[in-house]
TORGU-212440 format. One line per field, with one value per residue (C-alpha): x, y, z; residue number from 1. Coordinates in nm, 3 decimals. Layout:
<kolmis>
x c(X / ...)
y c(Y / ...)
z c(Z / ...)
nr c(NUM / ...)
</kolmis>
This chain:
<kolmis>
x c(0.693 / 0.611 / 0.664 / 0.227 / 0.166 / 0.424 / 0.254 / -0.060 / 0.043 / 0.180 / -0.101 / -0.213 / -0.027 / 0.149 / -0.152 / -0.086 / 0.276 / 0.193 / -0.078 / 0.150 / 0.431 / 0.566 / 0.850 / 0.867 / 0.688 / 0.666 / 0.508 / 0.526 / 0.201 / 0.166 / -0.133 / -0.279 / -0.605 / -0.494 / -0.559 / -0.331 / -0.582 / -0.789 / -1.145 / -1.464 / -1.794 / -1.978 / -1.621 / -1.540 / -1.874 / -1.865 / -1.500 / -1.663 / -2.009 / -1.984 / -2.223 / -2.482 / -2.540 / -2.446 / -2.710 / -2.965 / -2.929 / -3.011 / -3.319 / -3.434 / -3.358 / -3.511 / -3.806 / -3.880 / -3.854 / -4.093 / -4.335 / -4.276 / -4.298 / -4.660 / -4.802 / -4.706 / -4.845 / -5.150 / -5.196 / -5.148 / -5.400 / -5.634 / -5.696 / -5.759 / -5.468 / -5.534 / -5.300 / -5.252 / -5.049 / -4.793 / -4.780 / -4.682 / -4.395 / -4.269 / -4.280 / -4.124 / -3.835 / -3.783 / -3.779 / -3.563 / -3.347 / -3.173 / -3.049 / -2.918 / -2.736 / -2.591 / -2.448 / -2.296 / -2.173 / -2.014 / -1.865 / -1.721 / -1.537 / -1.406 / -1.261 / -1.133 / -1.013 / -0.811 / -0.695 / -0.592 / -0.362 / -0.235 / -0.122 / 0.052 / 0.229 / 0.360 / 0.516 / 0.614 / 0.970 / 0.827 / 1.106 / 1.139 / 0.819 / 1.001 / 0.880 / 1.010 / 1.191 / 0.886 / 0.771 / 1.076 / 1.028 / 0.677 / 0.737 / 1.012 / 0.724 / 0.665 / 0.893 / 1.120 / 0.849 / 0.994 / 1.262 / 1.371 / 1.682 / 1.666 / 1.925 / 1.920 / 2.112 / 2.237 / 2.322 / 2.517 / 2.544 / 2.917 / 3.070 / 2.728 / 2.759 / 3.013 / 2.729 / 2.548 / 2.862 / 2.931 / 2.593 / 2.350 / 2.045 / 1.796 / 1.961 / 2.087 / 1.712 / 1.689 / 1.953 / 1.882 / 1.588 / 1.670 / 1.920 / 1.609 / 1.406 / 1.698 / 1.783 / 1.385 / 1.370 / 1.672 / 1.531 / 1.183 / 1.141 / 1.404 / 1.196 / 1.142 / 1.312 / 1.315 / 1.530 / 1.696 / 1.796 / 2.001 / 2.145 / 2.104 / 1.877 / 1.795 / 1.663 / 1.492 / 1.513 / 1.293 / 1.339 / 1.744 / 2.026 / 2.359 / 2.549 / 2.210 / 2.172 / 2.565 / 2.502 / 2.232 / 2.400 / 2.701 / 2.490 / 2.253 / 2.627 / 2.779 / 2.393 / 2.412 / 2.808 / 2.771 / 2.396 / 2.411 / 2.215 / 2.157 / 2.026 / 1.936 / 2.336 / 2.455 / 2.543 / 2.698 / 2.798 / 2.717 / 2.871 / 2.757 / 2.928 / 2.659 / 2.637 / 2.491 / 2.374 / 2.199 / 2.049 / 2.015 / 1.724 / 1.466 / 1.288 / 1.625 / 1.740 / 1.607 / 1.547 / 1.734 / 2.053 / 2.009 / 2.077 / 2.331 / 2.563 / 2.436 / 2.515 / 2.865 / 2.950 / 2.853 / 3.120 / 3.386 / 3.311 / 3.360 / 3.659 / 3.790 / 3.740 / 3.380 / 3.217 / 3.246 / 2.990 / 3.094 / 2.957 / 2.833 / 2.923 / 2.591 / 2.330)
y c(-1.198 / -1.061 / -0.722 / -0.675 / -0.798 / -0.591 / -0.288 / -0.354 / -0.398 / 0.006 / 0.142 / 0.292 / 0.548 / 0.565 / 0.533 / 0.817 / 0.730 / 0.363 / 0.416 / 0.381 / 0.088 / 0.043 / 0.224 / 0.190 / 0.075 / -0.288 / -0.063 / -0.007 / -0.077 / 0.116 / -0.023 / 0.157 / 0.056 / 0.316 / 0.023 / 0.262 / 0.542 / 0.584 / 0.462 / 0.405 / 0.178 / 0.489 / 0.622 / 0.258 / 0.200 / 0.562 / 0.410 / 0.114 / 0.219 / 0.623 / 0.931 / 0.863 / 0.457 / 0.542 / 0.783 / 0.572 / 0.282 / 0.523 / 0.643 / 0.313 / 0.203 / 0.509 / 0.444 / 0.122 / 0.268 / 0.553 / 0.263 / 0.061 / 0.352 / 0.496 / 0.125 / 0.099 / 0.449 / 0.388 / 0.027 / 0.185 / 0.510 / 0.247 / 0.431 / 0.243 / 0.198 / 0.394 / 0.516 / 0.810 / 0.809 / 0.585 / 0.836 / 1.080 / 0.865 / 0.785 / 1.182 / 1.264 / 1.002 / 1.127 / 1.465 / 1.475 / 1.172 / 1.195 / 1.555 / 1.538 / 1.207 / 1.381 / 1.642 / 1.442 / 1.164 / 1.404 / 1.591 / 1.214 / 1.172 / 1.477 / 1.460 / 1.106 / 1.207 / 1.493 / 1.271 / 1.016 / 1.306 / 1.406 / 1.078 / 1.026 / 1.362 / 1.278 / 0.942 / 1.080 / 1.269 / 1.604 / 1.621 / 1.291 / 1.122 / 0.821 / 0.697 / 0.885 / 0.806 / 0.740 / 0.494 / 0.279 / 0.299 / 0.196 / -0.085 / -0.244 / -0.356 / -0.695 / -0.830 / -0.784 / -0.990 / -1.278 / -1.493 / -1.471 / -1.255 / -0.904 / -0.653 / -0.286 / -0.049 / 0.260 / 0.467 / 0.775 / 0.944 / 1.024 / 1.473 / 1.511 / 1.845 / 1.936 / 1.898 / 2.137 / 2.370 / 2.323 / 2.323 / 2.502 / 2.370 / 2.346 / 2.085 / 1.916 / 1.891 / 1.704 / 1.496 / 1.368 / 1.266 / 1.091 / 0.891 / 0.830 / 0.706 / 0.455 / 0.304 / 0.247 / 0.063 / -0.145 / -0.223 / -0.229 / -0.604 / -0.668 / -0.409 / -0.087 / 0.249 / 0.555 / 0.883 / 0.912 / 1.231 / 1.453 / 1.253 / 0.901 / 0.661 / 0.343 / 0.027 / -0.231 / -0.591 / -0.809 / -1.231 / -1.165 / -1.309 / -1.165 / -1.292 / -1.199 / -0.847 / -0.780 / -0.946 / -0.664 / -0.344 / -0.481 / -0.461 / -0.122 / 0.089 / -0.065 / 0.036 / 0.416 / 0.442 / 0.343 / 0.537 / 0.871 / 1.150 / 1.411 / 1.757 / 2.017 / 2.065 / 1.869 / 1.484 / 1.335 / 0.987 / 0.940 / 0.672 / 0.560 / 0.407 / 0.191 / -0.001 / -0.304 / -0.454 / -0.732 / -1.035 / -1.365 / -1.374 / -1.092 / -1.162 / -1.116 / -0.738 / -0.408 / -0.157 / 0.076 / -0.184 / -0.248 / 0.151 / 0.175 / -0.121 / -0.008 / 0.369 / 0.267 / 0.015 / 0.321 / 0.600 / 0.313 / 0.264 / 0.585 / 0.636 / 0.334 / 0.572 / 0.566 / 0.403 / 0.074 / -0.131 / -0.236 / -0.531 / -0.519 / -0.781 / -0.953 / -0.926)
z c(1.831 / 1.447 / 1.407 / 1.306 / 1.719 / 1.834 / 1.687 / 1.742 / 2.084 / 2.109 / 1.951 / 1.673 / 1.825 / 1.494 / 1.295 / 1.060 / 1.005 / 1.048 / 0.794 / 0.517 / 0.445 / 0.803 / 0.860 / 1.244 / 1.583 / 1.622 / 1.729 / 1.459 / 1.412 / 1.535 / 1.411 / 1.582 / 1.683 / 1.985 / 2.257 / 2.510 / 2.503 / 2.751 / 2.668 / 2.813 / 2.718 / 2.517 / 2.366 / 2.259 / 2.144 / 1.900 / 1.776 / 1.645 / 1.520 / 1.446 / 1.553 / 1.287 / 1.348 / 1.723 / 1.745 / 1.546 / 1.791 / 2.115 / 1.900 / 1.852 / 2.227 / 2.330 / 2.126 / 2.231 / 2.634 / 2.568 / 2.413 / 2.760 / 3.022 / 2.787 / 2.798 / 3.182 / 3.264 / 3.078 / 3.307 / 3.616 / 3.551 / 3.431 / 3.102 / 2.699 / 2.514 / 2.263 / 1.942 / 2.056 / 2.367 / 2.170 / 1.898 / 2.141 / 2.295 / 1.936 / 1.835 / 2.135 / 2.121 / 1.721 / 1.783 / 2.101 / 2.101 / 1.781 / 1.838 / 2.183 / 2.057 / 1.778 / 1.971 / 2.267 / 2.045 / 1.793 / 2.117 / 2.221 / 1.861 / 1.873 / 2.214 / 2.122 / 1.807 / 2.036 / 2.300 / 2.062 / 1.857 / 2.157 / 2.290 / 1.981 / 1.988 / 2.314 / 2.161 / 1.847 / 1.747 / 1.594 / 1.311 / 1.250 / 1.288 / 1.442 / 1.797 / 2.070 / 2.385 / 2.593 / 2.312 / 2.302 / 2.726 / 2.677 / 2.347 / 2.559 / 2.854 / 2.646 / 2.497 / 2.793 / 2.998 / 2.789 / 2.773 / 2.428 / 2.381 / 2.326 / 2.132 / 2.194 / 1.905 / 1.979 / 1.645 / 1.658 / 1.349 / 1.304 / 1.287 / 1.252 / 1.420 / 1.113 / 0.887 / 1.075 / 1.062 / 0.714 / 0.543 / 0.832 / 1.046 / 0.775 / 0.556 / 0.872 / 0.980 / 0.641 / 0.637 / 0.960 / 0.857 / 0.516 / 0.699 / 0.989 / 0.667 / 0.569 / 0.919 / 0.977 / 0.655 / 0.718 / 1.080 / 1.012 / 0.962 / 1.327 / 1.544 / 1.661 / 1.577 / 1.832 / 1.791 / 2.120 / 2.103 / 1.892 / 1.657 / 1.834 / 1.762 / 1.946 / 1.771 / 1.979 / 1.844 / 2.002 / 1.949 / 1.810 / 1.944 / 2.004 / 1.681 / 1.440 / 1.652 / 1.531 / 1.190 / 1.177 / 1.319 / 1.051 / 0.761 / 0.851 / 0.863 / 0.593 / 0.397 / 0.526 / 0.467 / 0.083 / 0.031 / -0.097 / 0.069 / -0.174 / -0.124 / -0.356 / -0.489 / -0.183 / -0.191 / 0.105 / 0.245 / 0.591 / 0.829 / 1.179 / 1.488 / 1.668 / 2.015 / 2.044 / 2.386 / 2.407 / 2.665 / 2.632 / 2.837 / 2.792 / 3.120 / 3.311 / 3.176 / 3.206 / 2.944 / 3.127 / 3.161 / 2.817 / 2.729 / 2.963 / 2.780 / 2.413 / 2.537 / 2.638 / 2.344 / 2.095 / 2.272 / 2.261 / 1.869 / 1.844 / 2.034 / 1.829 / 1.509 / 1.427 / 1.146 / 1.318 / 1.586 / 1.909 / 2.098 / 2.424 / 2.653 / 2.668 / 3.013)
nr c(1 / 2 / 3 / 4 / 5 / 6 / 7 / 8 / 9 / 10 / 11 / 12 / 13 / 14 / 15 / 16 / 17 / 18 / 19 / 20 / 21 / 22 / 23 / 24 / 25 / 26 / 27 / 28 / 29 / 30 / 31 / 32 / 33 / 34 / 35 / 36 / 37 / 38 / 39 / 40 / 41 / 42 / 43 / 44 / 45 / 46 / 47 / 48 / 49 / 50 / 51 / 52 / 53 / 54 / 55 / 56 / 57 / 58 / 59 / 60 / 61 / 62 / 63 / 64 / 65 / 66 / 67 / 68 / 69 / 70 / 71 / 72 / 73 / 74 / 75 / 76 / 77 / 78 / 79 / 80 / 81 / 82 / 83 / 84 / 85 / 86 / 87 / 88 / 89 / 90 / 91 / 92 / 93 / 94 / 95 / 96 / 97 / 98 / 99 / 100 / 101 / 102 / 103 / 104 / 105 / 106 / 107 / 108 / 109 / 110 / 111 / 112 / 113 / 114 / 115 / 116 / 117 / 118 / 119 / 120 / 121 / 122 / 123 / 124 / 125 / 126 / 127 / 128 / 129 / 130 / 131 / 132 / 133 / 134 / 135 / 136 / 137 / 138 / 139 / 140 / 141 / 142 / 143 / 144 / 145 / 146 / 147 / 148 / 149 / 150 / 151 / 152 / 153 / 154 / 155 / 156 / 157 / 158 / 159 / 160 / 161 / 162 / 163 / 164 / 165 / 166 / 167 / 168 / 169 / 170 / 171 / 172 / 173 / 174 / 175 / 176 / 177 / 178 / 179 / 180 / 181 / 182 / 183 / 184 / 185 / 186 / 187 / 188 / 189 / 190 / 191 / 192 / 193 / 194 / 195 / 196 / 197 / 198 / 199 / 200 / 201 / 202 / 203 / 204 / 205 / 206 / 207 / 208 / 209 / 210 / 211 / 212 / 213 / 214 / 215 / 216 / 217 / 218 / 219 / 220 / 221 / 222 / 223 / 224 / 225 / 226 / 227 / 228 / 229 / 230 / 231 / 232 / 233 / 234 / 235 / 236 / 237 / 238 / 239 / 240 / 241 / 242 / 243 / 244 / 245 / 246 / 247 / 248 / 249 / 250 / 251 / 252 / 253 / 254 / 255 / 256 / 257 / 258 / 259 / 260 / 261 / 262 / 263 / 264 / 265 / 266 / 267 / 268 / 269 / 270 / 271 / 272 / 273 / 274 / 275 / 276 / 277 / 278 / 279 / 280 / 281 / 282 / 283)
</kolmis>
């Protein structure tokens, strides 16, 4: 599965974030076309045409109604058609239709364009723009309904609490998210990155084998241990321990199995000293 599907699969959920070099959701694609929203026939057909063409074709339809129902009413009273009734339909259909269309399809987009921010809030981390928990919950629904194997990362950044401590909460805040920025771009072309919580993060790799999912965790800590994060007067080296789960058959595991192993491999990398992986046994 390429990482485009995959996000177009999510949704557009990410569409800001996603609407620059992707740096997350296979989702990451987010790609958001937003297919997860909910949607009906007239919001779907204002997402594809706009208020002004939208309301242009209901003019015209109406148009060509009022012309039916005057020609019909005419038949039946037994009166001439003459110019003038049909003039009256046609002002009546210009004059009416196109501003009660206007309003209620401009009400629709906006009440999309709401619904669609807030479905994205609720699946994006707020400091670090990365997908959030329920994301990774949600991205996981596919590719686990496959039987290709599946790797699950969990990444702990290591004393990251002393960095708090030692340099405060506000270049903490930005740390963590510099070294977000450089494990998305390491991961972005394997899968999906989520922030867990704290400072976890959990990257799902979708069609990757045990051996390649190690091969990968390997080379994404030894990246972040010799990368430089530099703030304002401040440059530090961070270092990770990470947890790697994995299945050989996707089909066969459980998202929640899969955190459970990666969750467990990650505390023994760090009680083995941190800045290290561990390998789960594999599902």
């Amino acid at each position: 599965m390429s990482r485009t599907s995959f996000h177009a699969l999510w949704m557009t959920v990410f569409a800001s974030r996603h609407n620059r070099a992707p740096a997350h959701s296979p989702l990451q694609a987010p790609s958001p076309s937003y297919q997860h929203a909910p949607s009906g026939r007239l919001r779907s057909f204002v997402r594809r045409v706009g208020v002004w063409k939208g309301t242009a074709v209901f003019t015209f339809a109406s148009t060509l109604v009022a012309f039916a129902v005057t020609g019909i009413s005419l038949e039946l009273a037994g009166l001439r058609h003459g110019a003038i009734g049909y003039l009256i339909a046609l002002a009546c259909s210009l004059t009416i239709m196109p501003t009660m269309m206007v309003a209620l399809l401009s009400l629709i987009k906006r009440l999309d364009e709401a619904e669609y921010e807030l479905y994205r809030l609720a699946r994006t981390d707020e400091l670090t723009d990365l997908p959030n928990r329920r994301a990774l919950f949600e991205a996981a629904v596919q590719p686990l309904q496959t039987e290709t194997a599946v790797a699950l990362l969990f990444i702990d950044i290591d004393h990251f609490k002393r960095v708090n401590d030692t340099y405060g909460h506000r270049i903490g805040d930005i740390i963590l998210c510099r070294v977000a920025e450089a494990i998305d771009a390491q991961l972005s072309t394997h899968g999906l990155l989520c922030r867990f919580g704290g400072e976890e993060f959990a990257g799902l790799l979708y069609d990757t084998p045990s051996a390649d999912a190690r091969d990968i965790a390997e080379a994404l800590r030894e990246h972040i241990q010799r990368t430089p994060i530099t703030v304002g007067e401040h440059t530090l080296y961070i270092t990770l321990s990470i947890g790697v789960a994995t299945a050989a058959n996707a089909r066969q595991s459980r998202i929640t199995t899969l955190i459970d192993h990666a969750d467990q491999a990650v505390y023994k990398a760090k009680s083995a000293g941190r800045n290290r992986i561990h390998l789960a046994p594999t599902a």
